[in-house]
N, CA and C of each residue as an Amber inpcrd file, in Angstrom:
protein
   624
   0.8370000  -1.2020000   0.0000000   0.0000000   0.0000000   0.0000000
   0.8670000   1.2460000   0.0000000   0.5760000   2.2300000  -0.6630000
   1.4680000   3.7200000  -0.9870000   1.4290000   4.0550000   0.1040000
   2.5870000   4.9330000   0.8200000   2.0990000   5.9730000   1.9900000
   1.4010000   6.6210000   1.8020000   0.8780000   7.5800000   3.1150000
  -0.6540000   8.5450000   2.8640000   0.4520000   9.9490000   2.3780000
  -0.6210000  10.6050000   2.4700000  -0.4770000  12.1840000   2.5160000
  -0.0190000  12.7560000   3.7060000   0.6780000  13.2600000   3.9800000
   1.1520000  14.1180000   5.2870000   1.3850000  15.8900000   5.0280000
  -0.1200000  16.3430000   5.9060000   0.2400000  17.7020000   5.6460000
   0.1120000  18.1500000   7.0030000   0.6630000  19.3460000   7.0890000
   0.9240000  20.2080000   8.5340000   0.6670000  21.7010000   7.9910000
  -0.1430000  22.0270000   8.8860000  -0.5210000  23.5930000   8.8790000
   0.4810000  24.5390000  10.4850000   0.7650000  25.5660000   9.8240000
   1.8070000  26.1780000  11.2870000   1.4790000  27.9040000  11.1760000
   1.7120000  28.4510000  12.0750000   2.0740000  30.0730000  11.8990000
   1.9310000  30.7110000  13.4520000   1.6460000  31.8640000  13.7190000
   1.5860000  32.2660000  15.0870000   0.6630000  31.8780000  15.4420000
   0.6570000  32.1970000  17.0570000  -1.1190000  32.0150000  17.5200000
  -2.3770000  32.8680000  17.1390000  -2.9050000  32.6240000  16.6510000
  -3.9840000  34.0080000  16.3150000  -4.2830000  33.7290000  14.8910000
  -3.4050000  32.9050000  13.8950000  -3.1170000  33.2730000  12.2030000
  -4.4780000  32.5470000  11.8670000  -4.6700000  31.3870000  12.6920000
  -6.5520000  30.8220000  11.7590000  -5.8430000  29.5240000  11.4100000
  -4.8280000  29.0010000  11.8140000  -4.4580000  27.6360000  11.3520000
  -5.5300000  26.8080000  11.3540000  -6.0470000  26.5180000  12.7580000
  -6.6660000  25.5000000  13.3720000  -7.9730000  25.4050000  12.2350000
  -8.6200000  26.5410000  12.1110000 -10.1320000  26.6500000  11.5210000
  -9.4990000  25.9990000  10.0200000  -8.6490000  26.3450000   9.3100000
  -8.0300000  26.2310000   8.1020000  -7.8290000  24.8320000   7.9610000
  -7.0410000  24.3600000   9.0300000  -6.8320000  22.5880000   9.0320000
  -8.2350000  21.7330000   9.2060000  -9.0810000  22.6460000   9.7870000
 -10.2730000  21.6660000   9.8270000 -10.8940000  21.7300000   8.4800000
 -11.1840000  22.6050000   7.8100000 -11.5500000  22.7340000   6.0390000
 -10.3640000  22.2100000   5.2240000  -9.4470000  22.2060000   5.5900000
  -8.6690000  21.3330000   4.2720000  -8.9070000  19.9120000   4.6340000
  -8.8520000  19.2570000   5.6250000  -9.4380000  18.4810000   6.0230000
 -10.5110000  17.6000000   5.4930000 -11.8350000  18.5420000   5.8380000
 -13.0950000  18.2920000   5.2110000 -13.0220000  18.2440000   3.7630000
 -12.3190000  18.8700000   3.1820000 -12.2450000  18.8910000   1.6650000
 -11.7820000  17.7030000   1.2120000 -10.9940000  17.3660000   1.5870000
  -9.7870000  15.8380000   1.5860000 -10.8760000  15.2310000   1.7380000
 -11.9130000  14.8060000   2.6830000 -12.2980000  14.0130000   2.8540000
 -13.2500000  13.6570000   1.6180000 -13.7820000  15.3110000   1.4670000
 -15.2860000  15.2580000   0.2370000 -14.7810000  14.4660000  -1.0290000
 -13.3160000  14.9400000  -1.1920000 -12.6690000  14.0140000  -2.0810000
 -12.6230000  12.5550000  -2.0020000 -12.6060000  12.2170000  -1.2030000
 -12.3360000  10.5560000  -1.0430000 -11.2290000  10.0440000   0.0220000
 -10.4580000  10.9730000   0.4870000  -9.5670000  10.6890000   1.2240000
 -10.2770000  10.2120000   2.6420000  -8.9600000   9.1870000   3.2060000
  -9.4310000   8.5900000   4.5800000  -8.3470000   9.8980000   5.3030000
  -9.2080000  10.5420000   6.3550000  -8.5720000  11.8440000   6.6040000
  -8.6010000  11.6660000   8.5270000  -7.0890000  12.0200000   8.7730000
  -7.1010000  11.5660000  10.5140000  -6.9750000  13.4580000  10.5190000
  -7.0590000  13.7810000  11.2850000  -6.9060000  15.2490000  11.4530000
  -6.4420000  15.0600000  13.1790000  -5.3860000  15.5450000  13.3820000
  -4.5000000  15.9640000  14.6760000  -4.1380000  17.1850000  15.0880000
  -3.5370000  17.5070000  16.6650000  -2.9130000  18.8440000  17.1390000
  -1.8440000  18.2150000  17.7790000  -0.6090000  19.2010000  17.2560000
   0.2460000  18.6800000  18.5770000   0.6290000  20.4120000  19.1830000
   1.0650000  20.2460000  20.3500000   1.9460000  19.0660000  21.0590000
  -0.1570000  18.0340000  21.6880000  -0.5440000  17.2860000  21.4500000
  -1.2230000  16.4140000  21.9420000  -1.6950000  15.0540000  21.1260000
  -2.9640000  14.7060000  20.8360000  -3.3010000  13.5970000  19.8940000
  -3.2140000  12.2160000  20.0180000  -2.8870000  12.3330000  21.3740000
  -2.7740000  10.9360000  21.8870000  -2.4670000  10.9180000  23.7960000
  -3.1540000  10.2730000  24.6890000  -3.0570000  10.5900000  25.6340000
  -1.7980000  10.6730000  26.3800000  -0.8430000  10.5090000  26.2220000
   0.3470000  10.6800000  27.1450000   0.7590000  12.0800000  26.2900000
   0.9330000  12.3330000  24.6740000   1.0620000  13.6460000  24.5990000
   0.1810000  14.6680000  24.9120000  -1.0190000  14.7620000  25.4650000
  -1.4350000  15.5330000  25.8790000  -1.6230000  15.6640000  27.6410000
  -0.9390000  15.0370000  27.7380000  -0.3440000  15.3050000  29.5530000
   0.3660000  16.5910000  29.2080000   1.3770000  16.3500000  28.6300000
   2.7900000  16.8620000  28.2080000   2.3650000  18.4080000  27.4110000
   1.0730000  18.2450000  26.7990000   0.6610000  19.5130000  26.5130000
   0.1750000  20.4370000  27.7750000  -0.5420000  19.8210000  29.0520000
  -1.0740000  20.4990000  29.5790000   0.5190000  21.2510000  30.4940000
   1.5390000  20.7300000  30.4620000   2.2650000  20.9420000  31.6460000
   3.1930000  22.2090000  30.6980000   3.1990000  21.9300000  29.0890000
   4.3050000  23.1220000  29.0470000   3.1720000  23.7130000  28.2590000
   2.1440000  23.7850000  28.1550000   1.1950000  25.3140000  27.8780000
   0.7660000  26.3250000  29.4780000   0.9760000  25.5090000  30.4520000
   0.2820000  26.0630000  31.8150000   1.1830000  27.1630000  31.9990000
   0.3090000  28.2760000  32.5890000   1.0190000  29.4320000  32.8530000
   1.5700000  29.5960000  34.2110000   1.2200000  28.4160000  34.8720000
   1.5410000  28.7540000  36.1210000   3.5560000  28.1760000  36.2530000
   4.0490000  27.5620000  34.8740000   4.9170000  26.7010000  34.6050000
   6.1910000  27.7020000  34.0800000   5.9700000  28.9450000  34.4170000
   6.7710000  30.4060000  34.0350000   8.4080000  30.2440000  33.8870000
   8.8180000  29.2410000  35.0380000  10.1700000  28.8640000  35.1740000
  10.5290000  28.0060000  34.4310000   9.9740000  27.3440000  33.6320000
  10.3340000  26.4050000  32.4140000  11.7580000  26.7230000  31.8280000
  12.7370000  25.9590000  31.5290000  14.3150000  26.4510000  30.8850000
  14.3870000  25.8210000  29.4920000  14.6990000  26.7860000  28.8020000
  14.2640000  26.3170000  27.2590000  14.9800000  24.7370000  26.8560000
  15.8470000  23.9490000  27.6170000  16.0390000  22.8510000  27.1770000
  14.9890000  21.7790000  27.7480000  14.6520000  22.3240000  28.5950000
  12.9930000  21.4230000  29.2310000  11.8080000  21.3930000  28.2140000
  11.7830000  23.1170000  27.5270000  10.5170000  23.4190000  26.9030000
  11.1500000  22.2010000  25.7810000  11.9600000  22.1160000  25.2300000
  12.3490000  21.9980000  23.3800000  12.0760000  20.1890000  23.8910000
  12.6270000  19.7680000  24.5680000  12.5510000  18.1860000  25.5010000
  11.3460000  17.5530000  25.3840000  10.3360000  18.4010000  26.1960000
   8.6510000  17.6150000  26.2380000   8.1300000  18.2100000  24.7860000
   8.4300000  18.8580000  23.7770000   8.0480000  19.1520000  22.7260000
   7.6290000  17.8200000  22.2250000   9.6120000  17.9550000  21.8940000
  10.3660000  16.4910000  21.6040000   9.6290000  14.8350000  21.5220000
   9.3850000  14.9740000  23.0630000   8.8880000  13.6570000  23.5620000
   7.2920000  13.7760000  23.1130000   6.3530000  14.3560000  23.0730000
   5.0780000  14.1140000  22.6510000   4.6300000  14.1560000  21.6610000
   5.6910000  14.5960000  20.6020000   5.7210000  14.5570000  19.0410000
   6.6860000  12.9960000  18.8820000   7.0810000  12.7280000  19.8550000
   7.7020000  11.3070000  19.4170000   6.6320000  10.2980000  19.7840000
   5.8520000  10.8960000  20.5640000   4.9020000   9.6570000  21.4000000
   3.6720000   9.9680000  19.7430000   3.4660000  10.9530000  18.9620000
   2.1440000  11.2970000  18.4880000   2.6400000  10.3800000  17.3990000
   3.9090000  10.2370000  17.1150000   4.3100000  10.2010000  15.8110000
   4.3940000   8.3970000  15.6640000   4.8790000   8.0540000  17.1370000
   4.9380000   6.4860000  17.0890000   3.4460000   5.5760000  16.8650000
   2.5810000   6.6780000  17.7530000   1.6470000   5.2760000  17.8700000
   0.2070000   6.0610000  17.3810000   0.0780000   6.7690000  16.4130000
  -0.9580000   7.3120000  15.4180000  -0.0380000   7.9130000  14.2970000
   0.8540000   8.7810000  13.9180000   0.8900000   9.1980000  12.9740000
   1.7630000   7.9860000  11.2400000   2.7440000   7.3320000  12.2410000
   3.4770000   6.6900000  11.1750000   2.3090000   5.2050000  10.6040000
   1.5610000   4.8350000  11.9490000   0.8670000   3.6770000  11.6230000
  -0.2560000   4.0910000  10.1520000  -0.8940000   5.6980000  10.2870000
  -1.9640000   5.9830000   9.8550000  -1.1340000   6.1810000   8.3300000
  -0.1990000   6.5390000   8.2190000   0.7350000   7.0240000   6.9260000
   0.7640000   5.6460000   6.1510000   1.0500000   4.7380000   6.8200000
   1.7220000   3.3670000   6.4600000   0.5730000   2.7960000   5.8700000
  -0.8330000   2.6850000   6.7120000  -2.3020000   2.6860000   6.0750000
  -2.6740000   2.8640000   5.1290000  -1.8740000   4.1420000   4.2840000
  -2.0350000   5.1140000   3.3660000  -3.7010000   6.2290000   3.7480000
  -3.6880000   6.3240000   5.0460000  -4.2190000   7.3680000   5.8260000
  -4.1060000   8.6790000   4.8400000  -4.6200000  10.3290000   5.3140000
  -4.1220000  11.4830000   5.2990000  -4.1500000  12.2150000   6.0970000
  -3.0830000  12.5130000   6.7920000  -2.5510000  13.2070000   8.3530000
  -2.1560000  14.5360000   7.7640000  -3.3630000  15.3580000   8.2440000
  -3.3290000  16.6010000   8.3870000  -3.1380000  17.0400000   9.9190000
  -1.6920000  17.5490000  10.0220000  -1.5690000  17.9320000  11.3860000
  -1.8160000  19.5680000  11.8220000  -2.0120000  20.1860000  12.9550000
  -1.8960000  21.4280000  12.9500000  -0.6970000  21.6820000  14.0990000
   0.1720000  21.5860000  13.4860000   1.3510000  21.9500000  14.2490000
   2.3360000  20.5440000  14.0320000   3.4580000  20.8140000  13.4810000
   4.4430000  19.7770000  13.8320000   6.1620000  20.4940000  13.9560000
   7.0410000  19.5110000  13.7900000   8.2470000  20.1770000  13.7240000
   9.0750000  21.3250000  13.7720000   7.9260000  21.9230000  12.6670000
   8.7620000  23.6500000  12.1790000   7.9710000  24.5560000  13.5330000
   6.9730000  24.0890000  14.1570000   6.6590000  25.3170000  15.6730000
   7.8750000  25.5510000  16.1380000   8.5110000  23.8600000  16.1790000
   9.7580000  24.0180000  17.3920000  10.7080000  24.3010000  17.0620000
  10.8970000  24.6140000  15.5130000  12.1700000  25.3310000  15.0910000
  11.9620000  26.4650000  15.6000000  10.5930000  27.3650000  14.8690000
  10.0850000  28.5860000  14.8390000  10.2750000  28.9600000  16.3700000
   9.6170000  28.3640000  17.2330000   9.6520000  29.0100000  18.9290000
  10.6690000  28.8320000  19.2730000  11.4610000  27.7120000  19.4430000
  12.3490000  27.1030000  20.2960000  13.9450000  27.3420000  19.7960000
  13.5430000  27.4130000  18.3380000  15.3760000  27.8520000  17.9160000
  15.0400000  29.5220000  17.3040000  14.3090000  29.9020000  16.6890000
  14.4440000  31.3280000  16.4410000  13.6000000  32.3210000  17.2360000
  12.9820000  32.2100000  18.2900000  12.2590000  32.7160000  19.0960000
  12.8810000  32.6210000  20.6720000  13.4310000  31.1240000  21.4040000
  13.9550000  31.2910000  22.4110000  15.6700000  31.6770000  21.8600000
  16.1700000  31.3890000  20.7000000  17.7670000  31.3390000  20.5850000
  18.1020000  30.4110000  20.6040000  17.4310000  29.3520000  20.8480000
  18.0150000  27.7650000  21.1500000  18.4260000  27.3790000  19.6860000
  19.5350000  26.7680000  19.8000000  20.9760000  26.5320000  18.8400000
  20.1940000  25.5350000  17.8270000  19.9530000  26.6920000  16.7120000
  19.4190000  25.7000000  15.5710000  19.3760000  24.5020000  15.4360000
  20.8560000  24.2260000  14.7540000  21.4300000  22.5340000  14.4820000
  20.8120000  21.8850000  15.9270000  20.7280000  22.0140000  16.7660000
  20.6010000  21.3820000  17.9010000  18.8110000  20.9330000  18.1200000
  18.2950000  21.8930000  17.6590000  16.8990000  21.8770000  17.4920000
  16.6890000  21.0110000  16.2870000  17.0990000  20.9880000  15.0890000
  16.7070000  20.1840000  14.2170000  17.0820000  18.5250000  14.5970000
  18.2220000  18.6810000  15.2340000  18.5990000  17.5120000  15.5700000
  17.7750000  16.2990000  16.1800000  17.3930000  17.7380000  17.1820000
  16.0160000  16.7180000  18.3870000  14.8400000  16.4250000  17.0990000
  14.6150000  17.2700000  16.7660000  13.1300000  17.1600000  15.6770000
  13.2930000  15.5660000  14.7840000  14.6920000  15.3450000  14.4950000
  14.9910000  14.3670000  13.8600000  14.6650000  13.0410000  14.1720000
  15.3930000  13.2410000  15.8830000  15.1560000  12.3340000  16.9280000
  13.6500000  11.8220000  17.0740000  12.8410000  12.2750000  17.3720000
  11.4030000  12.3710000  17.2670000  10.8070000  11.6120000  16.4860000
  11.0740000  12.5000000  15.1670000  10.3390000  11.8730000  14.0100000
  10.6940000  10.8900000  12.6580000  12.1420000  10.7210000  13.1280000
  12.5950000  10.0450000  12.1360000  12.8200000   9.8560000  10.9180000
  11.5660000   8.9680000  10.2070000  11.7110000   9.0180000   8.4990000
  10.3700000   9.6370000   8.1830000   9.2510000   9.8100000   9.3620000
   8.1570000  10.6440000   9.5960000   7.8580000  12.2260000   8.6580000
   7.9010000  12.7700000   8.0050000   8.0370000  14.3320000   7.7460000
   6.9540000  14.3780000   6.4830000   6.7490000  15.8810000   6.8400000
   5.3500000  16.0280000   6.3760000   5.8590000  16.4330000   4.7130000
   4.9710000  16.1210000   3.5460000   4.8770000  15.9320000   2.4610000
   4.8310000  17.4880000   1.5890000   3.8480000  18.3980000   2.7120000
   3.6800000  19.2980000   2.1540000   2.8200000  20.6000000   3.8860000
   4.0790000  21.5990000   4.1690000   3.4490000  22.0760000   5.3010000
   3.2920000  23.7520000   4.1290000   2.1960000  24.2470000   5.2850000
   1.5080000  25.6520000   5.0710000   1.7140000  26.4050000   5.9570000
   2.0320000  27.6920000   6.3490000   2.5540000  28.6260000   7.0810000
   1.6500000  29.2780000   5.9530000   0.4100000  29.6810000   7.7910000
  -0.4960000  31.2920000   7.5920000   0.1780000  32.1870000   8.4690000
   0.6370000  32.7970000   7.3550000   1.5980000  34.1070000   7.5010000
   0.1360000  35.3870000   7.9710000   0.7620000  35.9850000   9.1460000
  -0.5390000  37.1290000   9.2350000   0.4830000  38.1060000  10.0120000
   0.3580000  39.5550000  10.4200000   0.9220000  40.3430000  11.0000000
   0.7380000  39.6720000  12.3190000   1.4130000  40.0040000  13.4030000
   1.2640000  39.6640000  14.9330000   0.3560000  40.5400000  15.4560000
   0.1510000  41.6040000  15.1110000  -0.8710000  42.4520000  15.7890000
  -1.9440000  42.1140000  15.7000000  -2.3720000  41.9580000  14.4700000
  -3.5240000  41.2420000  13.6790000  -3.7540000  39.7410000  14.5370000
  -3.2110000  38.7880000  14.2520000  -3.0620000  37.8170000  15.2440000
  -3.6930000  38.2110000  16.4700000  -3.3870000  38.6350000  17.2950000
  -3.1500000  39.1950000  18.6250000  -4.5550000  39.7310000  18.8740000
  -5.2730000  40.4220000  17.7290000  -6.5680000  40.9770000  18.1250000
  -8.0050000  40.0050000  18.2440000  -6.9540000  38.9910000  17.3350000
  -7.9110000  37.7080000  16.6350000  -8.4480000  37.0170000  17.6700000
  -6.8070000  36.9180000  18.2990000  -6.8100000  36.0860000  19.7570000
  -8.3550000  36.6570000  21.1590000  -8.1390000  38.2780000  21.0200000
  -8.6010000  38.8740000  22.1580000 -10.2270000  38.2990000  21.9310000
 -10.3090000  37.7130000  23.6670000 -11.6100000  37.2600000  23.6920000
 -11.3260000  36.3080000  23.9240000 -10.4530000  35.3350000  23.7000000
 -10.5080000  33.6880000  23.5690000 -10.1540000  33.2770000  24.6710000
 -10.2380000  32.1620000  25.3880000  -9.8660000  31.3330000  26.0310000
  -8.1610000  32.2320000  26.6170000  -8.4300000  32.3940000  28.1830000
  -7.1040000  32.6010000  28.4290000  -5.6710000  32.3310000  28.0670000
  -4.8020000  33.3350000  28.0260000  -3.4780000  32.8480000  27.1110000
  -2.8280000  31.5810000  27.7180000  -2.1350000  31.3100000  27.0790000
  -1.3290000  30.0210000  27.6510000  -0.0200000  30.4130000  27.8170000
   1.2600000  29.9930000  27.9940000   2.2810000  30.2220000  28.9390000
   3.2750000  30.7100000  27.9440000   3.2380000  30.5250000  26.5130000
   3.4240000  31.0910000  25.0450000   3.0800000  32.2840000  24.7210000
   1.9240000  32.4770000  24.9710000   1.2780000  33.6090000  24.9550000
   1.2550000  34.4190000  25.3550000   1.8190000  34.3750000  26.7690000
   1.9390000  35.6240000  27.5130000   3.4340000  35.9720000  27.3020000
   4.0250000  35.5850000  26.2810000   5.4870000  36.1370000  26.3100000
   5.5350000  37.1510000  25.2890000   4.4870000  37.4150000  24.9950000
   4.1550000  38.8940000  24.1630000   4.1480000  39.0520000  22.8450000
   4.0530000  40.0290000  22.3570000   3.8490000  40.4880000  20.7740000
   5.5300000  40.3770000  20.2870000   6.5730000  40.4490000  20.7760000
   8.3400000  40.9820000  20.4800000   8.4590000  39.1320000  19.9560000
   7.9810000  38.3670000  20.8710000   8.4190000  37.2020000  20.6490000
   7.4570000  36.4090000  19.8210000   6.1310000  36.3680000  19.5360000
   5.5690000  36.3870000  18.6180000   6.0270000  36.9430000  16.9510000
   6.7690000  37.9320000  16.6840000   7.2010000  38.4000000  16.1020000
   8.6880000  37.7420000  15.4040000   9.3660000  37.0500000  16.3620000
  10.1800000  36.4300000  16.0830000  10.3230000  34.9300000  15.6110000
   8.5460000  34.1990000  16.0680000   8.1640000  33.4090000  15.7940000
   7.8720000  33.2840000  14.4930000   7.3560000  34.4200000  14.1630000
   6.8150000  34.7270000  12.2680000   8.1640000  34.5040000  11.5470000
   9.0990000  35.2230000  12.2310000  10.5130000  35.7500000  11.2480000
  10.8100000  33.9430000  10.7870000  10.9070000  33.3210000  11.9160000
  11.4110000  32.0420000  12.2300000  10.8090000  31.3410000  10.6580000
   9.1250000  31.3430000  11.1310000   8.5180000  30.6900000  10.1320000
   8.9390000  31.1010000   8.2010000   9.4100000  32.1870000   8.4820000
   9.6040000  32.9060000   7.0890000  10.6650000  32.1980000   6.6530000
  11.6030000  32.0640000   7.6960000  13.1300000  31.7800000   7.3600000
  12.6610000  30.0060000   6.7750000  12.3060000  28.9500000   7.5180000
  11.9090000  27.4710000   7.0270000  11.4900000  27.6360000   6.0670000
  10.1050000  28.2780000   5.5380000  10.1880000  28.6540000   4.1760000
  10.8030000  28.9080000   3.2020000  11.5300000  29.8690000   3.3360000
  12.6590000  30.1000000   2.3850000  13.5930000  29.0640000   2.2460000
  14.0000000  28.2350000   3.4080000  14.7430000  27.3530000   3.2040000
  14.7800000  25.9510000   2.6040000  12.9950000  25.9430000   2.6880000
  12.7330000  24.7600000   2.0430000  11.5670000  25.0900000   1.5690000
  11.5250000  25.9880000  -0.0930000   9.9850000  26.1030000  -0.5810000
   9.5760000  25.3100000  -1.6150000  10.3020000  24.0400000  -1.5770000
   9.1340000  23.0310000  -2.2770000   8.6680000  22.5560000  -1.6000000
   8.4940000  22.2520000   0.1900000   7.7220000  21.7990000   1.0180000
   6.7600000  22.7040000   1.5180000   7.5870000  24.0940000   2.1060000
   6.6960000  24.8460000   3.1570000   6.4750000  25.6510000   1.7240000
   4.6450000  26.1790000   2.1190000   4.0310000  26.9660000   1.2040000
   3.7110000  27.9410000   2.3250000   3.9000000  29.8030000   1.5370000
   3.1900000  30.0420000   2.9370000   1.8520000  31.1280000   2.2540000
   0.9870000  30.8720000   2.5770000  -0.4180000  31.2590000   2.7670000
  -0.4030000  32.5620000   3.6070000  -1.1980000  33.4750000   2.6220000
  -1.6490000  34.9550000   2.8580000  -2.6090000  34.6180000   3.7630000
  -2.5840000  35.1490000   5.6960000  -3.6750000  34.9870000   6.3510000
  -4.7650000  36.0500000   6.9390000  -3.8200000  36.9440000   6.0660000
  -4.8340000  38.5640000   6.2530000  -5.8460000  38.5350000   5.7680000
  -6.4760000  37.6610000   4.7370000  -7.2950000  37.9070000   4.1030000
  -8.8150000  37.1820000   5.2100000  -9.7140000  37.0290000   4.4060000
 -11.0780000  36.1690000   4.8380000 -10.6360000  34.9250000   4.6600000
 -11.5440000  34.3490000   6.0330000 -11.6050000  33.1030000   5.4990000
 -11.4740000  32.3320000   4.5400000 -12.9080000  32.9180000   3.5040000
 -12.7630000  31.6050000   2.6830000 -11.7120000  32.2870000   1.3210000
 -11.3460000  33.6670000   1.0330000  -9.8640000  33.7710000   0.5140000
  -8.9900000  32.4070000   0.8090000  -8.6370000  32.9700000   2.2140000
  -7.3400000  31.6070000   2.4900000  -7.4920000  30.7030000   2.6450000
  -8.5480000  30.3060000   2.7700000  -8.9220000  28.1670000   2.5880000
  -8.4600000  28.5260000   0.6110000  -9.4260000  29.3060000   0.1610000
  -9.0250000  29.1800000  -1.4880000  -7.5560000  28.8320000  -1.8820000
  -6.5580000  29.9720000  -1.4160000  -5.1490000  29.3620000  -1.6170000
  -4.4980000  28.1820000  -1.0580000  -4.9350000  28.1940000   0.6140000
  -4.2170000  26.9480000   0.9880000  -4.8510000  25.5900000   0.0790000
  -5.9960000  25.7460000  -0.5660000  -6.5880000  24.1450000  -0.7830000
  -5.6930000  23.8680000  -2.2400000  -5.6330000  25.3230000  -3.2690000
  -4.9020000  25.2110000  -4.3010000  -3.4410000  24.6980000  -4.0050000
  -2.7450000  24.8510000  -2.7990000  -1.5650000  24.4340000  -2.4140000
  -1.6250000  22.7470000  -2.2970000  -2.4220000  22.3110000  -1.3500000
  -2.9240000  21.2990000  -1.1650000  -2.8030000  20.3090000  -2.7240000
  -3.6780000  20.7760000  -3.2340000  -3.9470000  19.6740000  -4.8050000
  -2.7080000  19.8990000  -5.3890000  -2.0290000  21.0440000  -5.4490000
  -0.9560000  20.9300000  -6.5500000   0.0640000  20.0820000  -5.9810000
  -0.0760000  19.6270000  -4.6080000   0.5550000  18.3340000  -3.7870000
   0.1980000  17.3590000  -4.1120000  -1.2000000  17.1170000  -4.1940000
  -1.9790000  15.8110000  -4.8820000  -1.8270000  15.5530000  -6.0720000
  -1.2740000  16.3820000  -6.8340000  -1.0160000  16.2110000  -8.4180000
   0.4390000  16.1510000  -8.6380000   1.5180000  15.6980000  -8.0050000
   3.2650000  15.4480000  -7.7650000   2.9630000  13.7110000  -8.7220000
């Protein structure tokens, strides 16, 4: 049986990933696809322990080789026992969040030593890697207003608009570095604007 599809949606908090991954999703599916749709850091119960302990705000003292560590480990736990089985299936794992967050936060947002960050990511996921990721690119401010109202910040979140900002740069830079994988999607626009481009991204993946 072929492997599945592996796509990952990423960008700041606020950009509309989540709503976006659930319509590319649904679309995949209207198509015919057998479609698992995931979040990390969670998606399986021991990674979402691991989510609750490094999103909690009360967890302030966290040291960025702890944060990049339980990343690490619950993307290794998501990846062992749902994501590679569902691939192997010939599944389609649309994730919202994988790898490139923890470049983006953890090596160009905390400073944590690139090579060192990719390294762990490696560790993790192995021969695992997504086929085709999307970065909704949006201003941080914009973001930020999107956010206001929602569900209290999480322990990410409260490290402000400066580091948010550096999170974007981050995401820009993976892009550039690898743009036959990462596509990045205009998220200023409306909704159904940016489902329009991300889904055109999407098929011209399905058509390789």
């Amino acid at each position: 049986m072929a492997r599945g599809l592996f796509i990952t949606v990423e960008g700041v908090d606020g950009c509309g990933k989540t709503t976006q991954a659930a319509r590319i999703a649904a679309a995949l599916e209207a198509a015919g696809h057998d479609v698992l749709r995931l979040r990390e850091p969670g998606g399986v119960a021991i990674s979402e322990k691991i989510r609750g302990i490094l999103l909690d705000p009360a967890h302030g003292e966290m040291g960025d080789a702890c944060e990049l560590l339980l990343y690490e480990a619950a993307r290794a736990q998501l990846v062992h026992e749902v994501i590679a089985p569902a691939l192997a299936a010939g599944k389609t794992v649309v994730c919202d969040r994988f790898y490139d967050s923890t470049t983006a936060y953890q090596a160009y947002a905390n400073g944590f030593d690139l090579e060192s960050v990719k390294r762990a990511n490696a560790l993790a996921v192995g021969e695992c890697r997504p086929d085709v990721t999307l970065v909704f690119d949006v201003d941080v401010d914009v973001a930020a207003a999107r956010r206001h109202g929602r569900d209290a910040a999480d322990r990410l979140e409260l490290k402000g608009l400066e580091y948010q900002r550096r999170v974007a740069r981050g995401f820009r830079a993976i892009a550039a570095e690898e743009p036959r994988r990462v596509r990045v999607v205009d998220a200023s626009r409306g909704i159904d604007e940016v489902f329009a481009s991300a889904w055109q991204m999407v098929v011209s993946c399905l058509e390789r």
